[in-house]
C-alpha positions in Angstrom: -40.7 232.9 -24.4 -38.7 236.1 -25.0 -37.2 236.7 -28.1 -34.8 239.5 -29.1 -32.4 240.5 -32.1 -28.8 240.1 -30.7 -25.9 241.7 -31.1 -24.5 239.9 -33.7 -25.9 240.5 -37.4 -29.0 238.5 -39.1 -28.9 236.6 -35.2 -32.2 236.0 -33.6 -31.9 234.9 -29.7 -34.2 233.3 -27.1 -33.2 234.1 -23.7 -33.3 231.0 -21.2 -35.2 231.0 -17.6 -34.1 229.2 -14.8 -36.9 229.7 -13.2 -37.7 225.9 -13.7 -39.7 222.7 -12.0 -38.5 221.6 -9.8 -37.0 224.8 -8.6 -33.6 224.3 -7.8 -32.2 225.0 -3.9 -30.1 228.3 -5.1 -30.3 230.3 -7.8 -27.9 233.7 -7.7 -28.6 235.9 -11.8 -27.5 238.8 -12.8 -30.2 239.3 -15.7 -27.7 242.2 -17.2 -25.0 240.1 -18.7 -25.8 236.9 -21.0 -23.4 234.1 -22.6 -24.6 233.3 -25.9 -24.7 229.9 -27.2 -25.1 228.8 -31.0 -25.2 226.1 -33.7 -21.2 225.1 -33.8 -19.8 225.5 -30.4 -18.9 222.5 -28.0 -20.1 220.6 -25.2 -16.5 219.5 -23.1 -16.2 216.4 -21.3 -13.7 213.7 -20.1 -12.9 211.4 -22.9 -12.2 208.3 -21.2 -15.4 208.4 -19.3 -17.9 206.8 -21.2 -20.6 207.8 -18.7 -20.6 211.2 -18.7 -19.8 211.3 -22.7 -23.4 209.9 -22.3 -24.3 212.8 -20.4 -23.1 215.2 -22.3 -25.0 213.6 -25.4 -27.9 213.7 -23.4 -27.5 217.4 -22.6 -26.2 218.0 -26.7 -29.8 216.3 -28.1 -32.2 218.2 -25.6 -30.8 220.9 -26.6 -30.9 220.4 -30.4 -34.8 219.3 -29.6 -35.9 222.4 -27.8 -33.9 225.1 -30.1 -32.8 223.5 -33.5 -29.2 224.4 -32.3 -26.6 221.6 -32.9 -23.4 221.9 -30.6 -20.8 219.5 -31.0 -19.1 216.9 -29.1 -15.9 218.4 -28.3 -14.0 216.1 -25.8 -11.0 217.5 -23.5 -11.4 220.8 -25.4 -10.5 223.1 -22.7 -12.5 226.1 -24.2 -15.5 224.8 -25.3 -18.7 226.9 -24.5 -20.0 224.0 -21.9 -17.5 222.3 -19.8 -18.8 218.9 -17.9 -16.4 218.1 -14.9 -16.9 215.7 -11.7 -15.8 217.3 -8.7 -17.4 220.5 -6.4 -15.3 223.4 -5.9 -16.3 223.4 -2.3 -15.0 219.6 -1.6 -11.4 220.2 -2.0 -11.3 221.4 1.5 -13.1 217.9 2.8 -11.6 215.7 0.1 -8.6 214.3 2.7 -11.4 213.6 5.3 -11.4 210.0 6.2 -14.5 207.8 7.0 -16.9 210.7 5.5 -19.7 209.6 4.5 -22.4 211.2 1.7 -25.6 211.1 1.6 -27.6 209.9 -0.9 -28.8 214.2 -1.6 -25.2 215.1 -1.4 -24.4 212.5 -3.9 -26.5 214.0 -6.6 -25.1 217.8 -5.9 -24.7 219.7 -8.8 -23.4 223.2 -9.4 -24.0 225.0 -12.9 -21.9 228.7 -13.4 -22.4 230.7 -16.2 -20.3 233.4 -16.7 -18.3 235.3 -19.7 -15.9 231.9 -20.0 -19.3 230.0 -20.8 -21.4 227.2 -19.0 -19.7 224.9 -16.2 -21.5 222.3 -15.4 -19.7 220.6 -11.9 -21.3 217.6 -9.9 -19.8 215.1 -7.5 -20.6 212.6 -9.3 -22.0 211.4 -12.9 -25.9 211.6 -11.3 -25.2 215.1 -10.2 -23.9 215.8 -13.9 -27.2 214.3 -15.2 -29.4 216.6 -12.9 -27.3 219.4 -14.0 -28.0 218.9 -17.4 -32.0 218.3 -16.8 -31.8 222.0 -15.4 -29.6 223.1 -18.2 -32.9 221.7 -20.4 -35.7 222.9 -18.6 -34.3 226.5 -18.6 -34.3 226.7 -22.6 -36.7 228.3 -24.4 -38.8 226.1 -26.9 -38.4 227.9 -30.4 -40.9 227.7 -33.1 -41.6 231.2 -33.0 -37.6 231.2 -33.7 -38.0 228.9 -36.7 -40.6 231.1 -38.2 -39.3 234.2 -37.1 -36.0 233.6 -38.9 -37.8 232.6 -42.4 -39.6 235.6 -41.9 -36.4 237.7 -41.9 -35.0 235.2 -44.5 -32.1 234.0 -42.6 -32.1 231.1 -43.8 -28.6 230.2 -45.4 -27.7 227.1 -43.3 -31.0 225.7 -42.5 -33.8 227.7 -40.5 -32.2 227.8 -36.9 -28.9 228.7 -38.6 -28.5 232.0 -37.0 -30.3 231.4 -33.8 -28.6 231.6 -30.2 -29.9 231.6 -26.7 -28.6 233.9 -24.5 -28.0 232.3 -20.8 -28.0 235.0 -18.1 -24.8 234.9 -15.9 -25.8 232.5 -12.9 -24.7 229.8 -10.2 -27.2 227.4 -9.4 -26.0 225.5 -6.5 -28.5 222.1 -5.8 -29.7 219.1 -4.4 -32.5 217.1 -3.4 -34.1 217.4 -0.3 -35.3 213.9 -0.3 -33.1 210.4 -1.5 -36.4 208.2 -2.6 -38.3 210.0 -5.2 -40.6 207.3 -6.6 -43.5 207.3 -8.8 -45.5 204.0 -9.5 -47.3 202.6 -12.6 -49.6 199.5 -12.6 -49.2 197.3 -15.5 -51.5 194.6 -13.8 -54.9 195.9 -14.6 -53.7 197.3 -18.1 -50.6 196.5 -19.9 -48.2 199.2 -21.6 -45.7 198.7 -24.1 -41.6 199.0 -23.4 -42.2 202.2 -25.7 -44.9 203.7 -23.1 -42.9 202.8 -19.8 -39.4 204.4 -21.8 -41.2 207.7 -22.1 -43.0 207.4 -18.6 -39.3 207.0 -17.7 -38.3 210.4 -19.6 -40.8 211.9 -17.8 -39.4 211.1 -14.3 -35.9 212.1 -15.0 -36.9 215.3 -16.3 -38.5 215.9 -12.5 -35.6 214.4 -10.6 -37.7 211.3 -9.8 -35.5 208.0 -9.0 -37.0 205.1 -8.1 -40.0 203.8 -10.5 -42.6 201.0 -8.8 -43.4 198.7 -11.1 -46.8 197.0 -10.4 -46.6 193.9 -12.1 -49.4 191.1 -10.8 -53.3 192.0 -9.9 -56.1 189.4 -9.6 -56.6 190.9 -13.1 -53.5 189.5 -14.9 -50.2 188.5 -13.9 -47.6 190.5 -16.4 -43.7 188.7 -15.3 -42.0 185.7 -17.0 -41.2 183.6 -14.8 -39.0 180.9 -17.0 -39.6 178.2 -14.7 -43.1 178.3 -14.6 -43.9 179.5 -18.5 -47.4 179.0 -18.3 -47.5 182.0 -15.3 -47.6 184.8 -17.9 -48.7 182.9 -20.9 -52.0 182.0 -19.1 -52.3 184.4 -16.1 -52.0 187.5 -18.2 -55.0 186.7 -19.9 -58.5 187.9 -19.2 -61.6 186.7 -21.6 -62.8 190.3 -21.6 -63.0 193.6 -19.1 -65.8 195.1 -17.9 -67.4 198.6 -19.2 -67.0 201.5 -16.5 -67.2 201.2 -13.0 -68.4 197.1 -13.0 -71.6 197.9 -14.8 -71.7 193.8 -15.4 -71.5 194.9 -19.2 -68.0 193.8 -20.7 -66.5 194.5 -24.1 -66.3 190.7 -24.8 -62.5 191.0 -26.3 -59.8 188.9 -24.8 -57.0 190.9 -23.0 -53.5 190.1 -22.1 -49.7 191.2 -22.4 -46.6 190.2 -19.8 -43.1 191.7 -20.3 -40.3 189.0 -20.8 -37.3 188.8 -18.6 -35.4 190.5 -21.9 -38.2 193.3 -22.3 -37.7 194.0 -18.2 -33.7 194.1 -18.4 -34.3 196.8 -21.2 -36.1 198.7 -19.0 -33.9 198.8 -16.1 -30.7 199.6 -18.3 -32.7 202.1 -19.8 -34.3 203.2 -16.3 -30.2 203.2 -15.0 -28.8 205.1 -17.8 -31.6 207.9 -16.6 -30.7 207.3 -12.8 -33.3 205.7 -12.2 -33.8 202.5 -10.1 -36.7 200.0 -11.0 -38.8 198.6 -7.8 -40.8 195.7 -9.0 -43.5 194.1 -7.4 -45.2 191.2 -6.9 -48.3 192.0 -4.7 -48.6 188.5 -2.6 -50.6 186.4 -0.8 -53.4 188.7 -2.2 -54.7 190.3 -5.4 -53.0 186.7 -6.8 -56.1 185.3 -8.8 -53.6 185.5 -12.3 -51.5 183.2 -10.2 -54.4 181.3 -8.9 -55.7 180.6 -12.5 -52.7 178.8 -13.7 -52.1 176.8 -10.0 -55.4 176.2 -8.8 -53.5 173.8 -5.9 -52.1 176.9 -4.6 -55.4 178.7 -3.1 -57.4 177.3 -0.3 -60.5 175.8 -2.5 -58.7 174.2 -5.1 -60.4 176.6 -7.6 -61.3 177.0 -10.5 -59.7 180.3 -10.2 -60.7 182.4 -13.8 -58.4 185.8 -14.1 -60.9 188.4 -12.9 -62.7 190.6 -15.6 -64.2 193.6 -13.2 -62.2 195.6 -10.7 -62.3 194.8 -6.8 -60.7 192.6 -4.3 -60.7 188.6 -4.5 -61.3 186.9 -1.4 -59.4 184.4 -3.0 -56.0 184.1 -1.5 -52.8 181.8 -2.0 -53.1 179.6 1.0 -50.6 179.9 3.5 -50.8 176.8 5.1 -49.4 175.0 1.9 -45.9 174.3 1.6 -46.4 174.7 -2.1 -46.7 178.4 -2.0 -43.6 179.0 -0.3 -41.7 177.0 -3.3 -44.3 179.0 -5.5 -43.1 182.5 -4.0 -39.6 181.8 -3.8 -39.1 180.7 -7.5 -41.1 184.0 -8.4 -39.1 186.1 -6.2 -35.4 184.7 -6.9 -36.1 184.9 -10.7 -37.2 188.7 -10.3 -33.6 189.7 -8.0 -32.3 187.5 -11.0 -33.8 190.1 -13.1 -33.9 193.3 -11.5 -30.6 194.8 -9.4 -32.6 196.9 -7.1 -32.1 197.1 -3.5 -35.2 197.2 -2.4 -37.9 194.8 -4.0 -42.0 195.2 -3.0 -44.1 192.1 -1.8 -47.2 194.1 -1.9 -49.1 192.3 1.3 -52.4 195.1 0.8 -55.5 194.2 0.5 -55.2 190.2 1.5 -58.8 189.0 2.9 -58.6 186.4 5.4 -62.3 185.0 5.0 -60.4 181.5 3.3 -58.2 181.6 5.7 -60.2 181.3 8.6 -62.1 178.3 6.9 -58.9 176.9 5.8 -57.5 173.5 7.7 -54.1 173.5 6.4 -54.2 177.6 7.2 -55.4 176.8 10.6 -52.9 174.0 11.2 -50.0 176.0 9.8 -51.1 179.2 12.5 -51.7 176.3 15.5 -47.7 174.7 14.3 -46.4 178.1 14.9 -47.9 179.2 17.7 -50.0 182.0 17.1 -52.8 183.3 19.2 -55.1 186.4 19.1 -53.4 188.7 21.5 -56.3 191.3 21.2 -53.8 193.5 18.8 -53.0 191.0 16.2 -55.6 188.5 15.1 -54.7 184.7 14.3 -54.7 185.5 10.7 -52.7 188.7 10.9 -50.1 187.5 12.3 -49.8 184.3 9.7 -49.6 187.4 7.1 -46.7 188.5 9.0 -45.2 184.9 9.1 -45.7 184.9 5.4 -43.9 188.0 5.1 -41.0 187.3 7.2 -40.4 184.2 4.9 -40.2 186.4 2.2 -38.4 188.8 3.9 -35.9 186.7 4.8 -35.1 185.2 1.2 -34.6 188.6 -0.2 -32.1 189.8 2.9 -29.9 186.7 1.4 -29.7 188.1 -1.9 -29.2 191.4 -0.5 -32.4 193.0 -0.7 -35.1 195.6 1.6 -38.3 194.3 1.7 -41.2 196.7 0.8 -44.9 196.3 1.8 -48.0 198.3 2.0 -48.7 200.1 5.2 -51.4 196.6 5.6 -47.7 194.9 6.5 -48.2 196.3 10.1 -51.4 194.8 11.4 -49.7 190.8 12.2 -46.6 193.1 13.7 -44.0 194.5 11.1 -41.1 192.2 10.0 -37.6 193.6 11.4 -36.2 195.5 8.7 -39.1 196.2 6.3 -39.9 199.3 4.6 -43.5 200.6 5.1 -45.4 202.0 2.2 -48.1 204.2 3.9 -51.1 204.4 1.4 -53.8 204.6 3.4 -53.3 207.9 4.8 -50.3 209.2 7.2 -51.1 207.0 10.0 -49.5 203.7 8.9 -46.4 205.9 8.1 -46.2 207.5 11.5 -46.6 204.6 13.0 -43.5 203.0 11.6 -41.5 205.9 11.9 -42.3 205.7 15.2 -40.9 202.4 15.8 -37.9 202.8 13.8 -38.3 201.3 10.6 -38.2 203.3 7.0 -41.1 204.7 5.3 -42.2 205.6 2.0 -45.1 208.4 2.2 -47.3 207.8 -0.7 -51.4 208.5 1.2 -54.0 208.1 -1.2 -55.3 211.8 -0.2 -52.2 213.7 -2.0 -50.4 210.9 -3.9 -53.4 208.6 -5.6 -53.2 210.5 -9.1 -55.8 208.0 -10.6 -58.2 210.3 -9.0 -59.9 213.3 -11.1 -57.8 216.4 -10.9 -60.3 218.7 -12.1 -63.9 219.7 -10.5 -65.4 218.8 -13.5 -65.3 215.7 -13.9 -67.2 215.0 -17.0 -64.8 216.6 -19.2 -61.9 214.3 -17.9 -61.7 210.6 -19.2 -62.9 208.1 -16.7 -61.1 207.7 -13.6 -61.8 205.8 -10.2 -63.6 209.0 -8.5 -62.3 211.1 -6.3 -60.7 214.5 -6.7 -56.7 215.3 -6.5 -56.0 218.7 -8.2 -52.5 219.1 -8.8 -52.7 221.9 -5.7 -53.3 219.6 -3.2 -50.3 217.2 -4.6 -47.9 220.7 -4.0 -49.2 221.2 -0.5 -48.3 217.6 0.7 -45.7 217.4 3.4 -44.2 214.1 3.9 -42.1 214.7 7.1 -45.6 215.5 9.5 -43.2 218.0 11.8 -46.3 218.3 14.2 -46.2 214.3 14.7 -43.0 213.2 14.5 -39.4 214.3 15.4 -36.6 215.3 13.9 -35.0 211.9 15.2 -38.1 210.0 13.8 -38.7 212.0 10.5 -34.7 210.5 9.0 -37.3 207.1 9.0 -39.0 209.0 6.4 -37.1 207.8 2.5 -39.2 210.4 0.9 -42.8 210.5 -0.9 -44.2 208.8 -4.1 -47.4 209.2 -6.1 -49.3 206.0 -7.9 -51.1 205.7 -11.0 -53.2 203.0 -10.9 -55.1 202.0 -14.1 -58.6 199.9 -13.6 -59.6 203.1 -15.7 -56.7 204.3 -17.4 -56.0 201.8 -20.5 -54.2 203.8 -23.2 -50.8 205.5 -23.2 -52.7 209.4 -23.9 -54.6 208.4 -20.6 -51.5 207.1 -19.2 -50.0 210.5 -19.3 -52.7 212.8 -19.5 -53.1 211.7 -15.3 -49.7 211.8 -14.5 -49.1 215.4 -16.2 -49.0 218.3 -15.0 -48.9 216.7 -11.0 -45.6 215.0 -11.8 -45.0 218.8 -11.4 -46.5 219.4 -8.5 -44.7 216.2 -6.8 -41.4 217.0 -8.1 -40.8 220.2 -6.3 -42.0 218.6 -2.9 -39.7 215.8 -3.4 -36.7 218.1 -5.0 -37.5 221.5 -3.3 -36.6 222.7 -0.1 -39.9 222.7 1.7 -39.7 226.6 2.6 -39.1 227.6 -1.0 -42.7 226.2 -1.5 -45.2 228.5 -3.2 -47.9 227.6 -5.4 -48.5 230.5 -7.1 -44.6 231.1 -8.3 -44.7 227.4 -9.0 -48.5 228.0 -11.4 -46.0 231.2 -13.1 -43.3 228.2 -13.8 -45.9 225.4 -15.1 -46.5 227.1 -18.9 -43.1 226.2 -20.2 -43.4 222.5 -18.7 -46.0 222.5 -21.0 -44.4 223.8 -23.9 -42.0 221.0 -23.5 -44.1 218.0 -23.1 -46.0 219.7 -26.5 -42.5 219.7 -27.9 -41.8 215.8 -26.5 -45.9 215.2 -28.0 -47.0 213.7 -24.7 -50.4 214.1 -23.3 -51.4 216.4 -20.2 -54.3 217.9 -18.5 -54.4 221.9 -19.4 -56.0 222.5 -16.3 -54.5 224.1 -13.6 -56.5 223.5 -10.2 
């Protein structure tokens, strides 16, 4: 952080950097001419638009929190030191276009001028006002030196930041994402968080530019969704007698475990999550990892049960059974109350990770396969392809409520569903597959984007994790579009990447974010940044003052920086 005396007496100023994560596309400074800002001058914005009057809060309490210096709410005011504004300079010679079409990037363009008439702040729409003012944030210094440097000096009529300013070199920033999905997952199955702990994982992703958050809600470890016509779903299934110690060391800690978020708690969320730009993905990982399910309605798995909710880690081979006509009315209720609940688009059915051991052995299974025809065809096996039928089903209730289907990259072994969205976890390959063949993809391989792994060598010093090793380094270098695979016809399949935090291991909010922090960084740029702008190094030079931030916001990281 730099600190200078300014030019006006008794003043104290921190100069800001735009030099910020992710970087933005351009950034044109001349570092010999500053516009000063200070407790008392205004932030302008439409008055009749309640949304960006939100915005412009937003931008008027991060930057109270960062510098102690309280601007004020000035609508319409036409010279005010910050002016918010919709509409791009460069549009007005497209505006009378008809049939033009943005995309989802261009929708979220931003451009920020400073210059001696103060800060402009111009997006295309309220989004792009939003990102502008997360750049605006990220590019302020983080004064406590300020606060002591000005008692020091005993400037101190008015409060302690009284007299301090930050001097903004002249700029335009001109930006936009390279990618229109830019999701990041949490698992509330294996351990539940409060609404408090998903709000701030929330904060988090806005500050990067992320937009879509995964919600992981059912695991053969709990189930965590009211479902209101089936109470005893969440009441019962989110309950485990006790969890194993470590890696399933077969000793446990003997103390019951539970949680579910209500239908209230979960519209909280996604206004909270919208209000940030931020769309919420839940999902209900079906017709495996269902045992919380299972518990509660034995009749719905192939044995009959008993099904208890699992208390170690791993995969049950215990499945719903597809051949009953009961889990179809099972899935259906789960899956209307959750569009009921959640507004997104695109809603994820899971479909990883589904043994077919009971399957096989199953007679209504077996009779359900032989009533719709399905044979091995030496690609697809019997059971596969009863997946797929499964699927489809699924797939075909949430098209007539208006929503994508999302699976795990498993979804392609029975034969991908038309119009379903591949997440490919297990490496590339399932992702270049579909790409391939048309159909949208969601890069999130377990190689770069898995950030339950360790991301330091040493792993002793880290809390527990799953194994493995993802340094934030290798995060930065992923490329999602695989130029040398696919082409530039098949990468638009490509939505854009996502990393996952699962949480067998991670079962307190300090863990929580101490593995998603600092490679929320490192994700950020390759989902924000221009792919040729790319450079580790610069972006290691840029990471110190993310840091001073999140100590400022009192969230946990790693201080690594491998």
């Amino acid at each position: 952080m730099i600190l200078a005396a300014c030019v006006s007496v008794g003043a104290w100023a921190a100069r800001a950097d735009y030099r910020i994560i992710p970087l933005p596309k351009s950034v044109q400074t001349d570092s010999t001419q500053f516009f000063t800002i200070s407790t008392g001058m205004g932030i302008a914005y439409d008055a009749s638009d309640p949304e960006m009057a939100r915005n412009a809060q937003f931008l008027r309490q991060w930057v109270e929190e960062l510098t102690g210096i309280q601007l004020a709410m000035t609508p319409d005011d036409k010279k005010a030191a910050i002016q918010m504004r919709l509409g791009l300079p460069s549009d007005k010679k497209i505006k009378n276009k008809k049939g033009l079409t943005l995309t989802e990037q261009q929708q979220e363009a931003y451009l920020i001028t400073v210059d001696k008439n103060g800060i402009a702040i111009c997006a295309r729409k309220h989004v792009g006002l939003f990102r502008a003012a997360q750049t605006l944030r990220k590019a302020l210094p983080v004064l406590p030196i300020a606060q002591k440097a000005v008692s020091e000096q005993g400037l101190t009529d008015g409060g302690a930041f009284a007299k301090v300013e930050v001097a903004f070199p002249y700029t335009i920033i001109q930006d936009e994402p390279r990618f229109g999905y830019r999701g990041v997952h949490l698992d509330c199955a294996r351990h539940f968080f409060t609404v408090e702990v998903i709000k701030q994982y929330l904060d988090l992703m806005a500050m990067h530019g992320c937009n879509q958050f995964h919600w992981h809600f059912t695991e053969d470890q709990g189930w965590r969704f009211e479902v209101k016509a089936l109470p005893d779903l969440a009441k019962k299934g989110s309950i485990r007698e006790q969890t194993v110690l470590g890696r399933n060391t077969g000793v446990y800690d003997g103390q019951r475990y539970g949680g579910y978020y209500t239908q209230e708690q979960c519209r909280d969320i996604v206004n909270y999550a919208a209000e940030r730009y931020i769309n919420v993905i839940p999902e209900i990982d079906m017709p495996g990892h269902m045992l919380g399910a299972l518990h509660v309605y034995p009749n719905l798995g192939c044995t009959g049960g008993p099904y208890p909710v699992w208390t170690h880690w791993g995969v049950s081979r215990d499945v719903l059974c597809a051949g009953n006509p009961e889990t179809m009315t099972f899935l259906k209720t789960v899956f209307g109350e959750l569009c009921d609940v959640f507004p997104s688009k695109f809603v994820h059915i899971g479909g990883d990770e589904c043994p077919k051991n009971r399957w096989k052995e199953c007679p209504k299974c077996q009779a359900k396969a032989k009533e719709l025809g399905l044979v091995d065809d030496g690609k697809h096996s019997i059971e596969n392809q009863l997946q797929t039928w499964v699927n489809h089903e699924i797939e075909q209730f949430l098209k007539e409520r208006g929503r994508d289907m999302i699976g795990w990259d498993e979804v392609l072994e029975g034969g991908l569903t038309e119009g379903g969205i591949v997440m490919s976890w297990r490496g590339i390959k399932g992702g270049i597959e579909a790409a391939k063949q048309h159909h949208r993809v969601i890069m999130t391989p377990n190689a770069y984007c898995y950030i339950d792994h360790y991301q330091l060598k040493d792993q002793w010093s880290q809390p527990l994790g799953i194994g493995g090793y993802l340094p934030m380094s290798k995060v930065y270098e992923f490329e999602p579009l695989i130029p040398d695979q696919l082409s530039e016809e098949e990468q638009q399949y490509i939505l854009g990447p996502q990393v996952n935090l699962w949480t067998e291991y991670v079962a307190y909010p300090e863990h929580v974010f101490y593995m998603l922090l600092p490679r929320l960084d490192a994700i950020s740029e390759v989902q924000w940044s221009p792919s040729d702008q790319k450079d580790f190094e610069d972006f290691k030079g840029r990471l110190p003052h993310m840091k001073e931030i999140y100590d400022r916001m009192g969230v946990n990281y790693c201080h690594g920086l491998e």
